[in-house]
PADRENGU-74018 format. One line per field, with one value per atom (N, C-alpha, C): atom name; x, y, z. Coordinates in steps of 0.02 Angstrom, whole numbers, m for minus. Layout:
atome: [CA;...]
east: [X;...]
north: [Y;...]
up: [Z;...]
REM end
This chain:
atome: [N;CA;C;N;CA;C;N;CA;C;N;CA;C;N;CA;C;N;CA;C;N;CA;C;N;CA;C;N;CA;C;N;CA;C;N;CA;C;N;CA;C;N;CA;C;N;CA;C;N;CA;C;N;CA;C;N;CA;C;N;CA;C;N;CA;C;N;CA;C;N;CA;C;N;CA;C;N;CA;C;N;CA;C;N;CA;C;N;CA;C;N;CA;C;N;CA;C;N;CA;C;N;CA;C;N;CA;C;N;CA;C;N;CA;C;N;CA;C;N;CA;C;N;CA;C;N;CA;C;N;CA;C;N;CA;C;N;CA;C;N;CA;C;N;CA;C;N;CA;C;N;CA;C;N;CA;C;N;CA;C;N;CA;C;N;CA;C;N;CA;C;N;CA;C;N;CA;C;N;CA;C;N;CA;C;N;CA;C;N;CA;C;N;CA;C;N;CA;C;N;CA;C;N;CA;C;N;CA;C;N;CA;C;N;CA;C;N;CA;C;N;CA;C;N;CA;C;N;CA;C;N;CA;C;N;CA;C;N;CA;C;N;CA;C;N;CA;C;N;CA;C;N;CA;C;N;CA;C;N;CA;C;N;CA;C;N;CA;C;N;CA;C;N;CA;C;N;CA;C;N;CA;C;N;CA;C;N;CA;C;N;CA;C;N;CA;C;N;CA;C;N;CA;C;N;CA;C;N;CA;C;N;CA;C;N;CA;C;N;CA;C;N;CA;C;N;CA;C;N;CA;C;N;CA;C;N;CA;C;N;CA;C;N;CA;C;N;CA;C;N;CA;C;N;CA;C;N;CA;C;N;CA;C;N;CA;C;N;CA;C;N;CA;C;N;CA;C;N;CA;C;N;CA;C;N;CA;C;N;CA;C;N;CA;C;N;CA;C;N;CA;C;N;CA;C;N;CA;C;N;CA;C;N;CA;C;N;CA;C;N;CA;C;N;CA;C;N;CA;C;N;CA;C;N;CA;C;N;CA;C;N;CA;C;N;CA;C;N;CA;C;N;CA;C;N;CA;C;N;CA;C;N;CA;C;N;CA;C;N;CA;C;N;CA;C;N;CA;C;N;CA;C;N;CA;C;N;CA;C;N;CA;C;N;CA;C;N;CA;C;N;CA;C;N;CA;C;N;CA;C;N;CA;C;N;CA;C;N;CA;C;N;CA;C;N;CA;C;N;CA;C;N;CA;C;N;CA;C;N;CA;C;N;CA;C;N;CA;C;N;CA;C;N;CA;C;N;CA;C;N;CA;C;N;CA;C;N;CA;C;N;CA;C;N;CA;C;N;CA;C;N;CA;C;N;CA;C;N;CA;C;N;CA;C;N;CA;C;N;CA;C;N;CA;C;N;CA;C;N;CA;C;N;CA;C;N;CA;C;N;CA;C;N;CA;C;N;CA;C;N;CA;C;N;CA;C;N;CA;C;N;CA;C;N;CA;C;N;CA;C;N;CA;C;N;CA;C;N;CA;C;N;CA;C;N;CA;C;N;CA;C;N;CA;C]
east: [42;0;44;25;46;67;117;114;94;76;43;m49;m45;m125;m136;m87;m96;m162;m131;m168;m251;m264;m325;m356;m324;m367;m390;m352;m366;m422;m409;m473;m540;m542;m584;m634;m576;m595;m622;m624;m641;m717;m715;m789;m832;m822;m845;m802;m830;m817;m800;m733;m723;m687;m694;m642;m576;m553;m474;m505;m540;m554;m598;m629;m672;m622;m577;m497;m461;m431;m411;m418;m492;m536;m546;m559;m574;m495;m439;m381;m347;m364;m314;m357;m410;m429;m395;m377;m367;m316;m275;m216;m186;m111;m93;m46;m49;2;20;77;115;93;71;65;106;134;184;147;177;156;125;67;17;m1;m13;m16;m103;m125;m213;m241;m265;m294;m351;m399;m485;m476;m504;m501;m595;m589;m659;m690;m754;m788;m777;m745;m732;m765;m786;m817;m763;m768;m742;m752;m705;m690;m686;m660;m605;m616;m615;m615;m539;m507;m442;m437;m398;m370;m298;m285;m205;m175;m107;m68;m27;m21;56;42;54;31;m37;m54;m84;m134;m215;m244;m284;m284;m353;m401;m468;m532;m548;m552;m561;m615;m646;m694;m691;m701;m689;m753;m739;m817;m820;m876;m917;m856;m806;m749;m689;m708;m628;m586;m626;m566;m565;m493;m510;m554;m595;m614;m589;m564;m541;m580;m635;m660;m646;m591;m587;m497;m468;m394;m420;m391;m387;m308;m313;m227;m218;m172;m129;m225;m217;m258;m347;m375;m432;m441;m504;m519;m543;m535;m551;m578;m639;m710;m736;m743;m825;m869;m906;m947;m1012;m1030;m1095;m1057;m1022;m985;m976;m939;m932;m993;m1049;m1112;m1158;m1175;m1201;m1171;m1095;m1080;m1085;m1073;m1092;m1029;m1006;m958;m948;m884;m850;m864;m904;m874;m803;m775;m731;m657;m609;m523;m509;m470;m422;m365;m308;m249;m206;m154;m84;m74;m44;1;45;70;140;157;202;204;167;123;63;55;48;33;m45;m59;m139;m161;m228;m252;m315;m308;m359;m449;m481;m562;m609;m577;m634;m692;m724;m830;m835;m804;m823;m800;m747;m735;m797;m813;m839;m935;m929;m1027;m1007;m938;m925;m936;m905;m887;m981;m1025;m1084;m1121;m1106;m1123;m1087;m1022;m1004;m969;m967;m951;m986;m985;m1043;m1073;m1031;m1035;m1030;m1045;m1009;m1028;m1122;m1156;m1152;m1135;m1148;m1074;m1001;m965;m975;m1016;m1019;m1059;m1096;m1172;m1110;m1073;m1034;m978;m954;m929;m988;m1043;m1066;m1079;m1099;m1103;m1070;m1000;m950;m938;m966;m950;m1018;m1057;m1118;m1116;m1080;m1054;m1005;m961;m893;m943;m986;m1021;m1068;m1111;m1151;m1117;m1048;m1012;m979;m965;m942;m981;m1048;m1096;m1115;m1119;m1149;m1081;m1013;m953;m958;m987;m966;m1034;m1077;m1137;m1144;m1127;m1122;m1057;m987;m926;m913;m866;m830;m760;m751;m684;m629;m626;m559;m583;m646;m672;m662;m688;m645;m570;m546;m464;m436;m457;m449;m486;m532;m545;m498;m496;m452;m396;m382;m311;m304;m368;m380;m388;m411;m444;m380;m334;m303;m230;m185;m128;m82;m49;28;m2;m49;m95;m35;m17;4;72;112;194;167;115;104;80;37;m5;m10;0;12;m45;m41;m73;m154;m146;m196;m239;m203;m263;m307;m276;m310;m330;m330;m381;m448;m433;m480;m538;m520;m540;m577;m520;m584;m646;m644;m677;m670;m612;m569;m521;m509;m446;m390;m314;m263;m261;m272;m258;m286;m346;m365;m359;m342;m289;m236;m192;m108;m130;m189;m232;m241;m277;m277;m222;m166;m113;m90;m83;m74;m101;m157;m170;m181;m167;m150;m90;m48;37;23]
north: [m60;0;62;110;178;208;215;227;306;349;405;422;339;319;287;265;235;273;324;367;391;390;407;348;274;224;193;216;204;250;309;374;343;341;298;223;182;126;141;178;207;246;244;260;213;165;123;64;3;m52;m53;m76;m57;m142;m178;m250;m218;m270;m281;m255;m272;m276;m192;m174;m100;m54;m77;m37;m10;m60;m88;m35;m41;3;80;100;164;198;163;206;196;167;184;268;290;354;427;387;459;484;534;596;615;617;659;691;778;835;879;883;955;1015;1053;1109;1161;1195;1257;1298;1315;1364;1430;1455;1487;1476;1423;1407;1395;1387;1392;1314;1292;1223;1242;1293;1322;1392;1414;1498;1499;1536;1565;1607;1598;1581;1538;1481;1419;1382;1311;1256;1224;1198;1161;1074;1048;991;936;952;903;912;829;840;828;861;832;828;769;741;745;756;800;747;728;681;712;780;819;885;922;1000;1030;1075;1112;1169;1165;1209;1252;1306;1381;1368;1355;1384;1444;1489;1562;1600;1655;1668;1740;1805;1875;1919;1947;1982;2030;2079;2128;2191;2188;2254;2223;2169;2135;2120;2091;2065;2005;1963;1888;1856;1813;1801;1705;1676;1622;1567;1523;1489;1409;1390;1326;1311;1276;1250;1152;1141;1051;1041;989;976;890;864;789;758;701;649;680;752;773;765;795;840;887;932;977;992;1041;1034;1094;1132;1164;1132;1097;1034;1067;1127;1161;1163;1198;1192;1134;1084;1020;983;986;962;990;1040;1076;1106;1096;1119;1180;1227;1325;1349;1416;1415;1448;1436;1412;1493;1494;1550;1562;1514;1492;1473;1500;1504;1428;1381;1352;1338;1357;1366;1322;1339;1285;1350;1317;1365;1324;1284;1263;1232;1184;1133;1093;1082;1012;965;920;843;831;844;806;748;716;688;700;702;734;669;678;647;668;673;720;703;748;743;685;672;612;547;545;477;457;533;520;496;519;505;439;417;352;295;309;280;260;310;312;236;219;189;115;112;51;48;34;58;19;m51;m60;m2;21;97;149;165;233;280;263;319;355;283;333;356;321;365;445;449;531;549;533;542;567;518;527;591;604;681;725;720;796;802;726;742;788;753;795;878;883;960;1002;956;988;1002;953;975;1033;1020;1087;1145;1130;1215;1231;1184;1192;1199;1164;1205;1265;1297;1363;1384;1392;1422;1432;1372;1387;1411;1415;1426;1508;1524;1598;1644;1599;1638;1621;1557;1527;1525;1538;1536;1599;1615;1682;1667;1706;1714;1682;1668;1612;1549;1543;1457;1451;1504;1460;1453;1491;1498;1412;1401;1330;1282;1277;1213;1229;1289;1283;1260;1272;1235;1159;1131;1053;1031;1088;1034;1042;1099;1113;1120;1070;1057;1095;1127;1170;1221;1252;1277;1349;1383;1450;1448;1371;1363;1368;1371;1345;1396;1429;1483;1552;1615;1671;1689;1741;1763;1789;1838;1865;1815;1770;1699;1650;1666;1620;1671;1740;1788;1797;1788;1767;1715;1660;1587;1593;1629;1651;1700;1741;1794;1856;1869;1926;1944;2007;2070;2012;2041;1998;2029;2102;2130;2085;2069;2022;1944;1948;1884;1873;1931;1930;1925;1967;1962;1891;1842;1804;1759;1761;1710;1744;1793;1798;1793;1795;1767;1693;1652;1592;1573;1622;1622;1647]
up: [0;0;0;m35;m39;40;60;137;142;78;97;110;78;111;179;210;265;307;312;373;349;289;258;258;254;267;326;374;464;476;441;461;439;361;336;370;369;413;498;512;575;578;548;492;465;428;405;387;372;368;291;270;203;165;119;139;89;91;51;m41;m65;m125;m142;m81;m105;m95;m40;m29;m97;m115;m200;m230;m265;m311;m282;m213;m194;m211;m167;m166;m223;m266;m326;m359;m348;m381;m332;m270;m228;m250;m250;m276;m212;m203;m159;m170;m148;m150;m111;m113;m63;m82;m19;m30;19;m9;34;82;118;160;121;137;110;48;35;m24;m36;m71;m75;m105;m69;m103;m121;m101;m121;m127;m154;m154;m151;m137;m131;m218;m209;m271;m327;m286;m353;m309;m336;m347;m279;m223;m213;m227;m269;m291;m254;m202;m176;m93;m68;21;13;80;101;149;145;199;226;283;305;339;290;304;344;345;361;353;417;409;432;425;439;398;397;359;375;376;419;339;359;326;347;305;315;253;298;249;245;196;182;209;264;278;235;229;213;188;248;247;210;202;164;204;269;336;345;363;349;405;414;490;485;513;540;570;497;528;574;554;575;560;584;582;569;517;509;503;544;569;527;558;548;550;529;510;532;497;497;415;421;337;321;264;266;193;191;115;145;101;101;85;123;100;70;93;55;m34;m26;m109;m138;m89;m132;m169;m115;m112;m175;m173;m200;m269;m284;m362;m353;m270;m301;m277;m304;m279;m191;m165;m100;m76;m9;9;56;87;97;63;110;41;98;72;115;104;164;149;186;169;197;250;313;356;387;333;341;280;272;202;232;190;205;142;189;133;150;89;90;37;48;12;m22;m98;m117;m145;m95;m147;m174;m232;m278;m286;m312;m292;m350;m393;m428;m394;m350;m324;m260;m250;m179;m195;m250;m271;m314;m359;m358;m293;m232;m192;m164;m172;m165;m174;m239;m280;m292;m275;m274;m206;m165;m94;m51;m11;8;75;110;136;142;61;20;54;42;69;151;175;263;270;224;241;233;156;148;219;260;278;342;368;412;413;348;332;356;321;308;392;433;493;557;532;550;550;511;449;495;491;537;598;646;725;714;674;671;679;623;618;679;709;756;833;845;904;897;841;820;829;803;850;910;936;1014;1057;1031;1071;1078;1009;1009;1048;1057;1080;1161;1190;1256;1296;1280;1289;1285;1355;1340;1334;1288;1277;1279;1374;1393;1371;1395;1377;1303;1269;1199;1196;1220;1224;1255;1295;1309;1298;1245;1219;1148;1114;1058;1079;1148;1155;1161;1188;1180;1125;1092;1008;968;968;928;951;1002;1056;986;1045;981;942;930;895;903;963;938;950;945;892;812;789;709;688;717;673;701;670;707;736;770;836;794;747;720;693;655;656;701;745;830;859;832;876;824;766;697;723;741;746;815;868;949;927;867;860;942;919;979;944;961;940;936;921;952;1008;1041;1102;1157;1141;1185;1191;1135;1129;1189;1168;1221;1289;1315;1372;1384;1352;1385;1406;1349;1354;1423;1451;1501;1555;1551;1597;1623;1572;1583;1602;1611;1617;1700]
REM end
C-alpha cells in the first residue's frame, strides 16, 4: 500500500467497514500533494472539488467579511479533513479560501470519487453521511461557542482541540478563529501564564 494512504485508510476505516477488494478500487482514484506554506488548495468563489485529507501539516478555513477582513473559521490539522462541504455538495461556488500554514501533505477525494464511492461502496453512502455529519457538528459548536462561551473558555478548548496551535499559526489567526482582537488575545495568554 501507498504509505501516503496509510493514514487516510485508518481514518476511513474508523468510519466504516471497508474490505481488502473495495480498498483496492477506492484508493487507486485518490491523488496526493504538497502544498507550501500559504499556499491555496480552495479559493473562494470556485467550486470546491475536492475533500482533504491532512497527512502532514496544517490548514485555516477562512472566509472574507463585508470590509474585506479575513475572519478564521476553522484549523484542520494531521489525520482530519477539510471541504467546504456546502460547495462540494451543492456544485456553487466556496465562500470559503483554504490554505496551507505550513508545508502540508494532503489527500485529495474528488466529488467524482466520492458520489462514485456512493455507488459502489458497500458503505459509500454513510461514509459521505458521516462527513457531512461531521462538517455539521464543526459548524453547530462554532456556533454555540461563540454565543455561550466567553472568551477564555474558547481559548482553552481551542487549546484542547487544537494542542501546539500557537507554535504553528500566528497570533492574528487564533484571535480570527476566537472571534477577539489579538489585544485580547495577548490578554488572555497571560493570563494563563
Amino acid at each position: 500500500m501507498n504509505s501516503n494512504l496509510s493514514k487516510i485508510k485508518i481514518a476511513i476505516k474508523s468510519l466504516i467497514d471497508i474490505n481488502s477488494e473495495e480498498w483496492d478500487y477506492y484508493s487507486a482514484m485518490f491523488s496526493t500533494r504538497q502544498y507550501k506554506k500559504k499556499e491555496v488548495l480552495l479559493q473562494s468563489d470556485k467550486i470546491c472539488d475536492n475533500i482533504f485529507f491532512i497527512n502532514k501539516g496544517l490548514l485555516r478555513i477562512f472566509f472574507m467579511d463585508k470590509d474585506g477582513n479575513e475572519s478564521t473559521f476553522y484549523f484542520s490539522q494531521e489525520n482530519d479533513f477539510a471541504v467546504d462541504y456546502e460547495s462540494f455538495l451543492n456544485r456553487t461556488p466556496s465562500n470559503y479560501t483554504i490554505e496551507a500554514m505550513e508545508d502540508t501533505q494532503v489527500v485529495h477525494m474528488s466529488y467524482k470519487m466520492v458520489i462514485d464511492g456512493y455507488k459502489k461502496l458497500r458503505n459509500g453512502e454513510k461514509l459521505g453521511r458521516l462527513l457531512a455529519e461531521k462538517y455539521f457538528i464543526i459548524f453547530s459548536r462554532k456556533i454555540q461557542n461563540i454565543y455561550t462561551k466567553t472568551p477564555y473558555e474558547r481559548y482553552k478548548l481551542m487549546n484542547t482541540q487544537f494542542p501546539n496551535i500557537r507554535q504553528r499559526v500566528p497570533q492574528h489567526y487564533i484571535a480570527s478563529y476566537l472571534n477577539i482582537s489579538s489585544v485580547h488575545l495577548s490578554r488572555l495568554i497571560n493570563k494563563k501564564n
